[in-house]
Residue, then its C-alpha position, 0 to 999 in steps of 0.5 A: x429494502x435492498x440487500x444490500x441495505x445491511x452491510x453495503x453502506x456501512x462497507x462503503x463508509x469504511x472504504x471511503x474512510x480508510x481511503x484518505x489514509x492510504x493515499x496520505x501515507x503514500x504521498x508521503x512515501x513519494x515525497x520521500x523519493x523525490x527528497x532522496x532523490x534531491x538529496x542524491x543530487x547534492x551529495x554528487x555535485x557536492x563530492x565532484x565539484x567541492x570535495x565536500x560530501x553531506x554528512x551523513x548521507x548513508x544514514x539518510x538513506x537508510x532511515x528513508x528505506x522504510x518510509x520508501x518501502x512500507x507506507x504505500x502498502x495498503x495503497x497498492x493493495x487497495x488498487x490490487x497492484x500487488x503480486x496476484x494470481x491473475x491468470x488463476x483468479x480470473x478463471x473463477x466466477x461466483x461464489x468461487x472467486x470470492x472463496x479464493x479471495x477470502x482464504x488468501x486475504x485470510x492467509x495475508x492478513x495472519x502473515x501482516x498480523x505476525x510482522x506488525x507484532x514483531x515490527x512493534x517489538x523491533x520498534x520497542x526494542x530501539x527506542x529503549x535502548x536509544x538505538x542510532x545510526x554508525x556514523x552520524x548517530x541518527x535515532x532509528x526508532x523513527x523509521x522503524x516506528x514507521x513499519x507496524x504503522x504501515x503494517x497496520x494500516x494495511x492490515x485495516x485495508x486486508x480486513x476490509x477487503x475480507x469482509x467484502x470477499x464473505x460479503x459476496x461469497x454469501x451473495x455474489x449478486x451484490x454490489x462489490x464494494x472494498x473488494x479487488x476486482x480482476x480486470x482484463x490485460x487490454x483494460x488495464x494497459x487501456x487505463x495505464x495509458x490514458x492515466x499517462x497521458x493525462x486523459x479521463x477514462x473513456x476519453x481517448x475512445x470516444x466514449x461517455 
C-alpha cells in the first residue's frame, strides 16, 4: 500500500470536483466583461450618433462590478495568480515551504471567512429592505448575493489547499496534489507565451 493511498485520492476527488465550479464562475465573470464591454459600445454610438443613451446604464455597471471583481477568485487562486511572496517562498524546500503555505492559507482563510460572514449579512440586509439602484431602481440584492457565493467558493478552494499544505508538511515526499507549487520566472514567461500563441506545452521546444 502507498503513502499516499489515505488522503491522495480523496485530495485529487475533491480538487477534481471543485475544479468544474471555479471555471464556471469564471466563465461567467469573463462573459460579463465581454457584455459590459458590448453594452459600452452601444451606449457611445447611441449617445454620439442618436442622441439617445440606454437607460440605466450606470446602474448596469454597477450591479456588473461584483460579478467582474469576485467570481474568478477561487480560479486565480487555484492557479496561485494572486499577489504571493514569491521571491521568499521559493527559497523555501521541505517541510519548511509547506509551513509557510499552511499559516498563510490559515491566515486567508480566517480573513474569507470574516467577508463571507459580513457579504451574507450585506446581502441579507438588501434583500429585506428591497434595496435598488438610484436611477433606474434595479434590485441589488442579486449582485451582492453574489459575493459570499464567490467567497465561499473560494474559501472551498483555500481548504483544499490547506489540507494539501499539512499533507506534505507531514510528508514532503508525497505527491502534491491541490496545492500552489512555485514555479521559476523563465517557466512561467515560457508557458504565457506558448498559452498566447496557441502551442501546447513543450511544443514550441521540440519536446514530448
Amino acid at each position: 500500500m502507498s503513502r499516499d493511498s489515505d488522503s491522495g485520492p480523496l485530495m485529487r476527488r475533491l480538487d477534481r470536483a471543485l475544479a468544474p465550479v471555479e471555471d464556471g464562475a469564471t466563465l461567467i465573470a469573463a462573459f460579463a466583461i465581454f457584455a459590459l464591454m458590448l453594452l459600452g459600445v452601444a451606449q457611445i454610438l447611441l449617445r454620439t450618433l442618436l442622441n439617445a443613451p440606454i437607460s440605466g446604464y450606470i446602474d448596469f455597471v454597477e450591479l456588473s462590478m461584483a460579478t467582474m471583481a469576485f467570481l474568478g477568485a477561487a480560479y486565480c487562486q487555484r492557479l496561485g495568480s494572486h499577489v504571493r511572496m514569491e521571491l521568499l517562498v521559493g527559497r523555501l524546500h521541505g517541510r519548511m515551504l509547506w509551513l509557510v503555505e499552511a499559516f498563510g492559507i490559515l491566515v486567508a482563510l480566517a480573513v474569507i471567512g470574516v467577508l463571507i460572514w459580513y457579504s451574507a449579512q450585506h446581502f441579507m440586509r438588501a434583500y429585506t429592505l428591497g434595496d435598488t439602484t438610484i436611477d433606474a431602481r434595479f434590485p441589488v440584492w442579486p449582485s451582492k448575493l453574489l459575493v459570499p457565493i464567490a467567497f465561499s467558493v473560494w474559501f472551498l478552494r483555500l481548504l483544499i489547499q490547506f489540507a494539501g499544505s499539512v499533507r506534505l508538511l507531514i510528508d514532503p515526499a508525497r505527491e502534491r496534489i491541490g496545492v500552489v507549487t512555485a514555479r521559476e520566472v523563465m517557466e512561467q514567461a515560457r508557458e504565457e507565451i506558448e498559452e498566447i500563441m496557441g502551442e501546447a506545452p513543450g511544443e514550441g521546444d521540440g519536446r514530448r
